[in-house]
Biotite code that builds the C-alpha atoms (Angstrom):
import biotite.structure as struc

atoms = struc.array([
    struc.Atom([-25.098, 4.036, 33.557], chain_id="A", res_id=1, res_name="UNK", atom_name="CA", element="C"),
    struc.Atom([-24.542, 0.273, 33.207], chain_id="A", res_id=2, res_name="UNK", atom_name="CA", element="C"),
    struc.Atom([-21.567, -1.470, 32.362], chain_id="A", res_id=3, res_name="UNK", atom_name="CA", element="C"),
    struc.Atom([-21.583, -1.700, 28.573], chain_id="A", res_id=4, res_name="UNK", atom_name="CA", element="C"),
    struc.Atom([-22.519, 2.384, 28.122], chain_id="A", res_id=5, res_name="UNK", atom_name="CA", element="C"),
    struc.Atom([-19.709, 3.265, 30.630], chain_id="A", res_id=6, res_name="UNK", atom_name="CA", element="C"),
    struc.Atom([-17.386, 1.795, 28.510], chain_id="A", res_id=7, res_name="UNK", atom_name="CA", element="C"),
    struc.Atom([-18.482, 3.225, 25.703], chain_id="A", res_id=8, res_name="UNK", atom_name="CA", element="C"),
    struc.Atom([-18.079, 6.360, 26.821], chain_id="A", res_id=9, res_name="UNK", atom_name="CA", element="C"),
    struc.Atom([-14.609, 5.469, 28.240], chain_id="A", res_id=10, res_name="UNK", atom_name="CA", element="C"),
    struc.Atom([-13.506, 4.277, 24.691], chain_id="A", res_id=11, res_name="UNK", atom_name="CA", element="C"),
    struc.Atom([-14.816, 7.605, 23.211], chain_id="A", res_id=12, res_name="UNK", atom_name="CA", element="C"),
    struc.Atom([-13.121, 9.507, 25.892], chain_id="A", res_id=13, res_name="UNK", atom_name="CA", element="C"),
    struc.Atom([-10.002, 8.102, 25.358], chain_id="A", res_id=14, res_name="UNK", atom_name="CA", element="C"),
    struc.Atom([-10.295, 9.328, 21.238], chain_id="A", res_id=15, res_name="UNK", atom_name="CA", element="C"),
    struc.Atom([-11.439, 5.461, 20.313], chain_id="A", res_id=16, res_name="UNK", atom_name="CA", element="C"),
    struc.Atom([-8.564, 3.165, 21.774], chain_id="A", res_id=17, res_name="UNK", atom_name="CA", element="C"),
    struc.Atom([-9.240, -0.035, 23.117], chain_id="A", res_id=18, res_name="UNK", atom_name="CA", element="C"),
    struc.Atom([-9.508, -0.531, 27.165], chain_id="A", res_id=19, res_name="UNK", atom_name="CA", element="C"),
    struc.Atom([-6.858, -3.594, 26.530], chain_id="A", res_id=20, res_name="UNK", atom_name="CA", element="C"),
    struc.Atom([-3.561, -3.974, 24.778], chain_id="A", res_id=21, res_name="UNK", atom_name="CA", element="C"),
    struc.Atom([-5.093, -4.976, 21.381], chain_id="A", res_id=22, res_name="UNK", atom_name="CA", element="C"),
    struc.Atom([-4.495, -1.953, 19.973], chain_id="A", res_id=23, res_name="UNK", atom_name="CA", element="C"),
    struc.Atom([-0.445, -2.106, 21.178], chain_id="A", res_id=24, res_name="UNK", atom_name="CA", element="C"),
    struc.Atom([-0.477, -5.460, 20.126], chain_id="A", res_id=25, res_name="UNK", atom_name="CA", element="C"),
    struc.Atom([-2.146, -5.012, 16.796], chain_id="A", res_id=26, res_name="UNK", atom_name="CA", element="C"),
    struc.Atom([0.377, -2.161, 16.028], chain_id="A", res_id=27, res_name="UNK", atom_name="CA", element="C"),
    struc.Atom([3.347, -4.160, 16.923], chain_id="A", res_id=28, res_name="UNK", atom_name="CA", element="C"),
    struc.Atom([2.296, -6.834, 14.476], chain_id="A", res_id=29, res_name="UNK", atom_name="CA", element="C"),
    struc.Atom([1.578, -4.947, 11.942], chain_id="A", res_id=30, res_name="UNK", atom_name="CA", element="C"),
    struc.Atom([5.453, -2.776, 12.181], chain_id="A", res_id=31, res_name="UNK", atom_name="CA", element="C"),
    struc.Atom([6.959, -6.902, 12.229], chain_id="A", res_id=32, res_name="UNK", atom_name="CA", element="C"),
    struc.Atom([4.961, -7.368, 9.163], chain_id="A", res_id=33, res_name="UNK", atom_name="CA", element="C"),
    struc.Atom([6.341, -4.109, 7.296], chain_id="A", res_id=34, res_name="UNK", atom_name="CA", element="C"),
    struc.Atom([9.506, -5.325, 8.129], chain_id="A", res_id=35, res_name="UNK", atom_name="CA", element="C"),
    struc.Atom([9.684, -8.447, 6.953], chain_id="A", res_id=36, res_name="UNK", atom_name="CA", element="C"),
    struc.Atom([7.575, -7.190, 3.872], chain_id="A", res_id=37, res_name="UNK", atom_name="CA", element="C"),
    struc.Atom([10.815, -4.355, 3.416], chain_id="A", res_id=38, res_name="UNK", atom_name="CA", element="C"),
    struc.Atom([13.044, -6.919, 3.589], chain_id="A", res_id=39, res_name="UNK", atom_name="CA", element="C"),
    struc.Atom([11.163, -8.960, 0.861], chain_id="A", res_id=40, res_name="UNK", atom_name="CA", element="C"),
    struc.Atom([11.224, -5.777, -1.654], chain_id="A", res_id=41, res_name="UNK", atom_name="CA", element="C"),
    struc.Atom([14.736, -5.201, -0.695], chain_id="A", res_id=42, res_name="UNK", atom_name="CA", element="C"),
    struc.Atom([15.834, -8.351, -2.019], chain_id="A", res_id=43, res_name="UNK", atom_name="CA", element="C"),
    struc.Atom([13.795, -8.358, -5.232], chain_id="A", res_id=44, res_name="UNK", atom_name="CA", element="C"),
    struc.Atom([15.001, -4.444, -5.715], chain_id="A", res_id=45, res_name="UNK", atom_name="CA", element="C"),
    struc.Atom([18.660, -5.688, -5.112], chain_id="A", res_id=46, res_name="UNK", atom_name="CA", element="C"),
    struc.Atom([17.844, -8.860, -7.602], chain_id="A", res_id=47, res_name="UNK", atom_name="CA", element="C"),
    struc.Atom([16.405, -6.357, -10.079], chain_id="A", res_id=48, res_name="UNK", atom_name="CA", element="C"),
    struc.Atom([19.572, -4.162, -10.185], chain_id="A", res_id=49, res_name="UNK", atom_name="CA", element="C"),
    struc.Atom([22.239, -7.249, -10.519], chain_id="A", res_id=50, res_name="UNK", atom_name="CA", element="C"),
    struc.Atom([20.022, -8.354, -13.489], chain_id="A", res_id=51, res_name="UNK", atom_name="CA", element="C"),
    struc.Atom([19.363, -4.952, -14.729], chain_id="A", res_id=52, res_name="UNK", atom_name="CA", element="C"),
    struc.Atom([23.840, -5.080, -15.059], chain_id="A", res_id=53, res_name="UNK", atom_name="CA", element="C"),
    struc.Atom([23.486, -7.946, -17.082], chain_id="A", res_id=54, res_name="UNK", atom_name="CA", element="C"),
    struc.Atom([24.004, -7.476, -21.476], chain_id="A", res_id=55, res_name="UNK", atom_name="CA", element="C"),
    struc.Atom([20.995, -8.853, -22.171], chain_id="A", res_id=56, res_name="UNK", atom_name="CA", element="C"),
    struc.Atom([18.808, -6.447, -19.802], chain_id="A", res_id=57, res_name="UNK", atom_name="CA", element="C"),
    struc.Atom([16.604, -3.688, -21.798], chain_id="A", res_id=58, res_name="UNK", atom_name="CA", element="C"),
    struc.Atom([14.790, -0.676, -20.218], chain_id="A", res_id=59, res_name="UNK", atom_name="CA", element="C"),
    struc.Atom([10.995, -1.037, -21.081], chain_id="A", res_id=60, res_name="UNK", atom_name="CA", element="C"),
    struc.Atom([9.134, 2.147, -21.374], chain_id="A", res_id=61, res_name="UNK", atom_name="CA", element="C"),
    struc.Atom([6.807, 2.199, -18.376], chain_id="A", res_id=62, res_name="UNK", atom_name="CA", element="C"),
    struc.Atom([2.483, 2.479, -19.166], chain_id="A", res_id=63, res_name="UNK", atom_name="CA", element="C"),
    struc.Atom([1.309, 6.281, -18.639], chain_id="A", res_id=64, res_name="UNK", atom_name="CA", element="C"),
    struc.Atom([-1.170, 4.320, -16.415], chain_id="A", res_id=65, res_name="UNK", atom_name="CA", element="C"),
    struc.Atom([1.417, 4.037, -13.464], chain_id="A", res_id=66, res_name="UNK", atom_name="CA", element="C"),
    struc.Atom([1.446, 7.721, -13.022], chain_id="A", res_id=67, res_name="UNK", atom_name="CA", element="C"),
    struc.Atom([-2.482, 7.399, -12.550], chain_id="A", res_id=68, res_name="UNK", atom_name="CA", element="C"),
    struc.Atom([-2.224, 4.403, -10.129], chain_id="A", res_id=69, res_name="UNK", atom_name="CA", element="C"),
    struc.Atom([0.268, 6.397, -7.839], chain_id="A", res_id=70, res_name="UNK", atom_name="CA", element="C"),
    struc.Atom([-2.234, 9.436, -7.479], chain_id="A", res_id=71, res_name="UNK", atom_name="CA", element="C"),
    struc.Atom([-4.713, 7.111, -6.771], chain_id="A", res_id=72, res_name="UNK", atom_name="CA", element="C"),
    struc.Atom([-2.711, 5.341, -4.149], chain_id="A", res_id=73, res_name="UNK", atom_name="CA", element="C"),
    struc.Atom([-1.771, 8.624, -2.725], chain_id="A", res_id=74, res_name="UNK", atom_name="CA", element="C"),
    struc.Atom([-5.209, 9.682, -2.196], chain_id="A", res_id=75, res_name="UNK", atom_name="CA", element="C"),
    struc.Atom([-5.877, 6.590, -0.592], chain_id="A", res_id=76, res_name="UNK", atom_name="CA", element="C"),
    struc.Atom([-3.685, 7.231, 1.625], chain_id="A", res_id=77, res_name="UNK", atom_name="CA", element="C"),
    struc.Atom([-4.613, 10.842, 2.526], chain_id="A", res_id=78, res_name="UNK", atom_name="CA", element="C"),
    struc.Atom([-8.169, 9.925, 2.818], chain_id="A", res_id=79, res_name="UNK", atom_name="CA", element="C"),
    struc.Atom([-7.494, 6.598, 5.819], chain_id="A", res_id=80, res_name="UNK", atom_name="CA", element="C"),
    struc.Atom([-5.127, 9.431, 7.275], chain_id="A", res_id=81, res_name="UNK", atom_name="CA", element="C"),
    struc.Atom([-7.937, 12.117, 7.015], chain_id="A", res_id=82, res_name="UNK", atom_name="CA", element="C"),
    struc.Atom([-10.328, 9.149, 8.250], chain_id="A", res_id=83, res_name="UNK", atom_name="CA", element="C"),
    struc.Atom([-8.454, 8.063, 11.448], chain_id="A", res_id=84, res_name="UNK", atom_name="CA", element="C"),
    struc.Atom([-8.828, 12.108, 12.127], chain_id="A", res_id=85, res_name="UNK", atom_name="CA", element="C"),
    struc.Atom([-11.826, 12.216, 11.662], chain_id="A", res_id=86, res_name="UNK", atom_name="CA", element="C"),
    struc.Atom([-13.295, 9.092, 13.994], chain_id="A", res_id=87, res_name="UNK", atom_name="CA", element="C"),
    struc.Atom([-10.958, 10.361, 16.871], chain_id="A", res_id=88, res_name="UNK", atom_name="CA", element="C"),
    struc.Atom([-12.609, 14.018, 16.485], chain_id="A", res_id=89, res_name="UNK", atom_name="CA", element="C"),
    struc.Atom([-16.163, 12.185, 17.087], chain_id="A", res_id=90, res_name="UNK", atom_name="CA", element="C"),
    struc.Atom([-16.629, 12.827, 12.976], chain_id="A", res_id=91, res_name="UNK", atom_name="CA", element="C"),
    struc.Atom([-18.247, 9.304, 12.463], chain_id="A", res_id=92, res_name="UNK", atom_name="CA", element="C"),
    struc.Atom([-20.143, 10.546, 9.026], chain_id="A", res_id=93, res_name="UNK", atom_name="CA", element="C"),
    struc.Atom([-16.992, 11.941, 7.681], chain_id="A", res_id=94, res_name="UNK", atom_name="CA", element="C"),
    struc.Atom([-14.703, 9.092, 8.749], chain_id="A", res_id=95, res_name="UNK", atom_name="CA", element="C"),
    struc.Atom([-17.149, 6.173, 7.156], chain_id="A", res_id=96, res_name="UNK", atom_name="CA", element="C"),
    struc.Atom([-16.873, 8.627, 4.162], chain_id="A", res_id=97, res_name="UNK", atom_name="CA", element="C"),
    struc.Atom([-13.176, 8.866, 4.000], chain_id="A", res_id=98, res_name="UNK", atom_name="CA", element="C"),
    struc.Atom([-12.775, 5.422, 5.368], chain_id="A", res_id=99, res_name="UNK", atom_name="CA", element="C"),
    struc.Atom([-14.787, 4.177, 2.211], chain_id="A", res_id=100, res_name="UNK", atom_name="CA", element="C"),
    struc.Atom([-12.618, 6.491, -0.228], chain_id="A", res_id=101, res_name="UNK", atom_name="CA", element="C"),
    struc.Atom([-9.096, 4.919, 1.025], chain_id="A", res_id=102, res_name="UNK", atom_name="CA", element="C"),
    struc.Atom([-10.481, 1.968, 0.203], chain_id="A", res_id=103, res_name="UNK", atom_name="CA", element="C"),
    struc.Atom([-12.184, 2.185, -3.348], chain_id="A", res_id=104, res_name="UNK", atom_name="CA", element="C"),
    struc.Atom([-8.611, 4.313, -4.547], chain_id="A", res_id=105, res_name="UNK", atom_name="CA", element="C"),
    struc.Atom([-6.786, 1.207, -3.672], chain_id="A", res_id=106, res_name="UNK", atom_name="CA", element="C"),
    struc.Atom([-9.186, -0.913, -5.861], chain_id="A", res_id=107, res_name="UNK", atom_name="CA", element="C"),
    struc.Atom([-8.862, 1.751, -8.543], chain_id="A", res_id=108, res_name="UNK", atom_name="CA", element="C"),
    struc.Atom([-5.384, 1.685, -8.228], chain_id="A", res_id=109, res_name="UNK", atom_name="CA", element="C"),
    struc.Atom([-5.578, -2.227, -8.710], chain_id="A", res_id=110, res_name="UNK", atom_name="CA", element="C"),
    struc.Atom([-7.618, -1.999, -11.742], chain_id="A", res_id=111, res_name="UNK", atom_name="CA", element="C"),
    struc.Atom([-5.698, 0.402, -13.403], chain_id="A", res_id=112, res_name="UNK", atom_name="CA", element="C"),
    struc.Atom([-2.232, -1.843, -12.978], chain_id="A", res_id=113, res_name="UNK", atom_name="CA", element="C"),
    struc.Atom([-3.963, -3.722, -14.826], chain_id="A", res_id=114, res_name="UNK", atom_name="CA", element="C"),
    struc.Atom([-4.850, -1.526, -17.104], chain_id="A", res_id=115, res_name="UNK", atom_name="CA", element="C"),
    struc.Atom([-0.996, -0.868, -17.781], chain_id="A", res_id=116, res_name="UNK", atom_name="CA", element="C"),
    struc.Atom([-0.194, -4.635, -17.673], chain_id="A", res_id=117, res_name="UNK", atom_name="CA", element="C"),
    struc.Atom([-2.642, -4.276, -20.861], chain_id="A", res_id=118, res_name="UNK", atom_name="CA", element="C"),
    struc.Atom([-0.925, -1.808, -22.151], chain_id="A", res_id=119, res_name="UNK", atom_name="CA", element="C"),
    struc.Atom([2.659, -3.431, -22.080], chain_id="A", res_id=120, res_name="UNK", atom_name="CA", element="C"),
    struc.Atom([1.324, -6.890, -23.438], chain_id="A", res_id=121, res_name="UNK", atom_name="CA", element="C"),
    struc.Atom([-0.375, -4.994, -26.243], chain_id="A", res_id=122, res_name="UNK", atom_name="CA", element="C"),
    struc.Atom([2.832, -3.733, -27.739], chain_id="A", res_id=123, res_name="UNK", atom_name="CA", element="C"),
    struc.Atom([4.744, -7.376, -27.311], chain_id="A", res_id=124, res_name="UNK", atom_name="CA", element="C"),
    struc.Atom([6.169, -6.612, -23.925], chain_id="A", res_id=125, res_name="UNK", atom_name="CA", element="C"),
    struc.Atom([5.967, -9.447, -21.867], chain_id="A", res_id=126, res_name="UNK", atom_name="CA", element="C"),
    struc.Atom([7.776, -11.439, -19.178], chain_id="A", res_id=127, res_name="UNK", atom_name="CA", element="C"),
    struc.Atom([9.650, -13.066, -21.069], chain_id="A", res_id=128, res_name="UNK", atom_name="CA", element="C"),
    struc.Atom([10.665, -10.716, -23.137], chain_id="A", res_id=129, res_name="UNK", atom_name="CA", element="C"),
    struc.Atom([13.701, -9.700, -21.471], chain_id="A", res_id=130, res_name="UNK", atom_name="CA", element="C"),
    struc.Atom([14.684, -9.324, -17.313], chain_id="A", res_id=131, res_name="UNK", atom_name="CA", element="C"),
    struc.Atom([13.317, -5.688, -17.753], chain_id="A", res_id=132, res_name="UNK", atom_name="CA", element="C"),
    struc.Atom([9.917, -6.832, -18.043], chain_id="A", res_id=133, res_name="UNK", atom_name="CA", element="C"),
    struc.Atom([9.606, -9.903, -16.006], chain_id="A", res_id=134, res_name="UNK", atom_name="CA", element="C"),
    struc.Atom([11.058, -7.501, -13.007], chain_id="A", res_id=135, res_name="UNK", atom_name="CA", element="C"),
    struc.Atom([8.433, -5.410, -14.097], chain_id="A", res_id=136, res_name="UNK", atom_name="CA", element="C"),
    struc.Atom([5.674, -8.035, -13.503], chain_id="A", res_id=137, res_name="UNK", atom_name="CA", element="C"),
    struc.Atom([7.000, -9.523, -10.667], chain_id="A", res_id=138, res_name="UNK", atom_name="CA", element="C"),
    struc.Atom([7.582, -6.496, -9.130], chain_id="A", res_id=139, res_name="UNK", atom_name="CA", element="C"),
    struc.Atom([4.455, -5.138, -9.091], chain_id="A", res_id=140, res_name="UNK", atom_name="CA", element="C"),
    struc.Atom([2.531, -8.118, -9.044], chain_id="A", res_id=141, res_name="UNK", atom_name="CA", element="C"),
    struc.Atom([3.705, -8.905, -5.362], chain_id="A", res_id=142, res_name="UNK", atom_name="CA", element="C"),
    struc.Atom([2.492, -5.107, -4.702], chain_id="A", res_id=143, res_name="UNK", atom_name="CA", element="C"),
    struc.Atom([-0.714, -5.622, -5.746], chain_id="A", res_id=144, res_name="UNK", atom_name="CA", element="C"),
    struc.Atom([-0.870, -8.713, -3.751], chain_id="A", res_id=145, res_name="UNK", atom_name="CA", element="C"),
    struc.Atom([-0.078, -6.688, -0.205], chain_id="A", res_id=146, res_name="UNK", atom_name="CA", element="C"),
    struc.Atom([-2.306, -4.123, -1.679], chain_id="A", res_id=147, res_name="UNK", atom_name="CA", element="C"),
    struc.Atom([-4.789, -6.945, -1.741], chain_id="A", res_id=148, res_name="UNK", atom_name="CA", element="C"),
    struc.Atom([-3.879, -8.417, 1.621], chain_id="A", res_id=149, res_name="UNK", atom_name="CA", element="C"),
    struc.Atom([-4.820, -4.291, 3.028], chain_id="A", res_id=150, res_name="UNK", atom_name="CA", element="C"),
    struc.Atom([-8.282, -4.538, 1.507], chain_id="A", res_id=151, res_name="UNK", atom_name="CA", element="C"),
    struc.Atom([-9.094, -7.628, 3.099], chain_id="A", res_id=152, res_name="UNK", atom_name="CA", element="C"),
    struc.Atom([-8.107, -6.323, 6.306], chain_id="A", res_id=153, res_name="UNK", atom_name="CA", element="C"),
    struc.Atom([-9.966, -3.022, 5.071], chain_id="A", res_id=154, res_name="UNK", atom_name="CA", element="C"),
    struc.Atom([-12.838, -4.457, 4.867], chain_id="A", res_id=155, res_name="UNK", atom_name="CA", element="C"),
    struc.Atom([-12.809, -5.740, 8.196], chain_id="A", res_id=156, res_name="UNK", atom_name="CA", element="C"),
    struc.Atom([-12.004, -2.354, 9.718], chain_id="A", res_id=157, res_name="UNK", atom_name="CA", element="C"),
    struc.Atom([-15.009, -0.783, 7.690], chain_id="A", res_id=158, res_name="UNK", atom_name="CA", element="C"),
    struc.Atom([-17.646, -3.661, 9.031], chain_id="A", res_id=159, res_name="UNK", atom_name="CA", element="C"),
    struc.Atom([-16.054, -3.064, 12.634], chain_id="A", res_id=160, res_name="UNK", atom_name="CA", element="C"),
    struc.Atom([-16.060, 0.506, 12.134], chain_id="A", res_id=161, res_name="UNK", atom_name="CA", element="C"),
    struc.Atom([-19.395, 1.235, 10.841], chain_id="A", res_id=162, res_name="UNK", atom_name="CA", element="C"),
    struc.Atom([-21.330, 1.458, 13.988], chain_id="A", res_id=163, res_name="UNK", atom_name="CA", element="C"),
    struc.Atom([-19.139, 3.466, 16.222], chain_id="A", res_id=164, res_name="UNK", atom_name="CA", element="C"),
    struc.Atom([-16.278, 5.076, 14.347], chain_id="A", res_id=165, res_name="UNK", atom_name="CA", element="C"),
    struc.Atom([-14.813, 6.247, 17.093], chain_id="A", res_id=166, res_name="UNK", atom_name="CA", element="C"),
    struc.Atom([-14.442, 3.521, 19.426], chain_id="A", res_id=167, res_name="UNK", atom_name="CA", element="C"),
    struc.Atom([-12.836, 1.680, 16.329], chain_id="A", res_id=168, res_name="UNK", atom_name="CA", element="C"),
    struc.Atom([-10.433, 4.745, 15.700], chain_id="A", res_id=169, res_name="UNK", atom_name="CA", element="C"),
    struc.Atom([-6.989, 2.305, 16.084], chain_id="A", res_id=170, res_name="UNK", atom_name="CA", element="C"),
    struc.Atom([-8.312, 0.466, 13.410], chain_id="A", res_id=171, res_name="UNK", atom_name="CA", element="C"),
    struc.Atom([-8.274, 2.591, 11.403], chain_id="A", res_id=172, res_name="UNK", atom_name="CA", element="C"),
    struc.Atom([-4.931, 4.134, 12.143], chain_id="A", res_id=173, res_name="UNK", atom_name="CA", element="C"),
    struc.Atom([-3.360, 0.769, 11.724], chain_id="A", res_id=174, res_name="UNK", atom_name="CA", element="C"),
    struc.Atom([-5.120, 0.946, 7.988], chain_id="A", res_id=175, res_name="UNK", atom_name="CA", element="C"),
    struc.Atom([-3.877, 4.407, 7.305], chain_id="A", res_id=176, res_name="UNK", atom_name="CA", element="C"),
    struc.Atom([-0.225, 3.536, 8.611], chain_id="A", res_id=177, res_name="UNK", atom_name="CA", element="C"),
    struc.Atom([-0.373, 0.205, 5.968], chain_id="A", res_id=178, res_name="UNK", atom_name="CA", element="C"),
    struc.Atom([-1.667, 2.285, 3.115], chain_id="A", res_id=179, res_name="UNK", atom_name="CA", element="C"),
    struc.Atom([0.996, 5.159, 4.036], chain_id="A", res_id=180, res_name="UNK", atom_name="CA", element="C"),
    struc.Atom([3.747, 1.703, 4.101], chain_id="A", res_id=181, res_name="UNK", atom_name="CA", element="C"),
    struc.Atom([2.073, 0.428, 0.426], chain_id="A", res_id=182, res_name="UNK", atom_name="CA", element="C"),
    struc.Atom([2.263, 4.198, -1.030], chain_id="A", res_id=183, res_name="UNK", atom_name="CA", element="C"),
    struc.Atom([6.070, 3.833, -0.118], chain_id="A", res_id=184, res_name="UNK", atom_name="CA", element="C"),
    struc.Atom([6.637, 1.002, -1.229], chain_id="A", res_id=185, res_name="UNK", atom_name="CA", element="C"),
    struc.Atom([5.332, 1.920, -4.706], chain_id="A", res_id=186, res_name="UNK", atom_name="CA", element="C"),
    struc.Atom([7.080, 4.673, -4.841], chain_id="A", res_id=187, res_name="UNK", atom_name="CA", element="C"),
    struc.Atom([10.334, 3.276, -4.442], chain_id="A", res_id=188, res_name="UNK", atom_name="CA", element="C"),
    struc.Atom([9.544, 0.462, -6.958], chain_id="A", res_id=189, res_name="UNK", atom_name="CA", element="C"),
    struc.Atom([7.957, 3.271, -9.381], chain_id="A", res_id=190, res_name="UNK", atom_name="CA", element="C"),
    struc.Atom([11.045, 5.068, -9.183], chain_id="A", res_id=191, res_name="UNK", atom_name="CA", element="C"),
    struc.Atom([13.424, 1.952, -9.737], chain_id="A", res_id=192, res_name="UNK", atom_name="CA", element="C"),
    struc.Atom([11.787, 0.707, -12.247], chain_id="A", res_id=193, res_name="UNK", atom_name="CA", element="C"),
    struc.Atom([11.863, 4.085, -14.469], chain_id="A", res_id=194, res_name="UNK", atom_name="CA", element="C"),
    struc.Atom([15.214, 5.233, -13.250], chain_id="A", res_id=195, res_name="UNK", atom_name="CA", element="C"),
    struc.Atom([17.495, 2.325, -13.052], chain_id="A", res_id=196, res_name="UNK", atom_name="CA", element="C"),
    struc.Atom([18.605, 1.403, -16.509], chain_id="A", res_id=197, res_name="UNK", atom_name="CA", element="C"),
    struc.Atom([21.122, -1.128, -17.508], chain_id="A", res_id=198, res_name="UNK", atom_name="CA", element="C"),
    struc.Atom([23.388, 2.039, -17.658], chain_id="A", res_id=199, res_name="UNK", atom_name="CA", element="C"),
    struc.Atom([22.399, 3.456, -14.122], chain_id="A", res_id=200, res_name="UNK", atom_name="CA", element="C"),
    struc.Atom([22.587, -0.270, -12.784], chain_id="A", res_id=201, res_name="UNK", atom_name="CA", element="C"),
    struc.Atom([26.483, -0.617, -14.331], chain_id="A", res_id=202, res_name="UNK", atom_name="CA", element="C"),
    struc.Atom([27.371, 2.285, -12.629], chain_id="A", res_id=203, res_name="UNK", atom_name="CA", element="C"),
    struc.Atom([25.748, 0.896, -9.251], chain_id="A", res_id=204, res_name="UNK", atom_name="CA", element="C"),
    struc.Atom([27.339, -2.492, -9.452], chain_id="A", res_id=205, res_name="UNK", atom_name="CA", element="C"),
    struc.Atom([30.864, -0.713, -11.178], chain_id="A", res_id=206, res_name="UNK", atom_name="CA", element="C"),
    struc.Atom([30.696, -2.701, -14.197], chain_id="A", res_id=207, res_name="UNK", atom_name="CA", element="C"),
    struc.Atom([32.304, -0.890, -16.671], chain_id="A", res_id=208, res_name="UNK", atom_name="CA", element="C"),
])
């Protein structure tokens, strides 16, 4: 066995991890990015509250589409998870297939923002209507953008991946663990953005 197929074979042993520290470091730059990415959505959710207590602020009523978006997302999620899974368990047809549906939900999920963007500007509700909708569009606007940012480096993983599933197994994971960080994300936007009224936000900030 010469050099090249004995570490091959080491990789697959080892359930497709890297021989070096680029997996460790990959993973520790991707849990600094979350977190400065969490602390970028907690500011605009905290923003979005204060200016949800203002009088001017209005509740919009939020696009059916968002509840299709999330399900999409979720699956997304599932199927990287379900992906990573399957290229450690030496699975490579079934990860490139899963691997390929994380990645076309999250364009679906994309298109069919925009789909409720559509549907918003088509009854008169745009950003500047009121701070209701313009947190609206901001909001998910710089979602979609990190949604975009994990698609680039999706498609990376899946032309990295495509050969040897397995020995590119981390990347993966590191996709699954963005997509599970996005899916959060969203949900905590989806929820403050339906929930928090000008009435809910008064009672956060005690304005009576």
């Amino acid at each position: 066995m010469n050099a090249s197929a004995a570490l091959r074979a080491g990789v697959a042993r080892r359930g497709g991890r890297p021989p070096d520290t680029r997996a460790s470091a990959a993973g520790i730059g991707l849990w600094v990015f979350m977190g400065v990415a969490t602390a970028l959505f907690s500011l605009f959710v905290t923003a979005y509250v204060m200016r949800m207590n203002g009088s001017d602020a209005v509740a919009i009523p939020l696009p059916w589409q968002l509840w299709l978006s999330s399900a999409l997302l979720a699956i997304g999620s599932v199927a990287l998870q379900r992906a990573t899974t399957a290229a450690r368990g030496a699975e490579p047809a079934r990860a490139r297939r899963l691997l390929w549906a994380g990645g076309l939900c999250a364009l679906a999920f994309l298109a069919v923002q925009l789909w409720a963007w559509q549907a918003l500007t088509s009854t008169q509700v745009t950003p500047a209507g009121n701070p209701g909708a313009a947190f609206f569009y901001l909001l998910t606007a710089m979602h979609g953008l990190h949604v975009m940012g994990g698609l680039a480096a999706w498609a990376w993983t899946v032309h990295a991946a495509w050969p040897d599933p397995a020995a590119a197994a981390w990347r993966i994971a590191l996709c699954a663990r963005y997509w599970h960080f996005l899916l959060a994300v969203w949900g905590v936007l989806f929820a403050l953005l339906g929930w928090v009224t000008p009435e809910v936000a008064r009672a956060i900030c005690g304005t009576p």
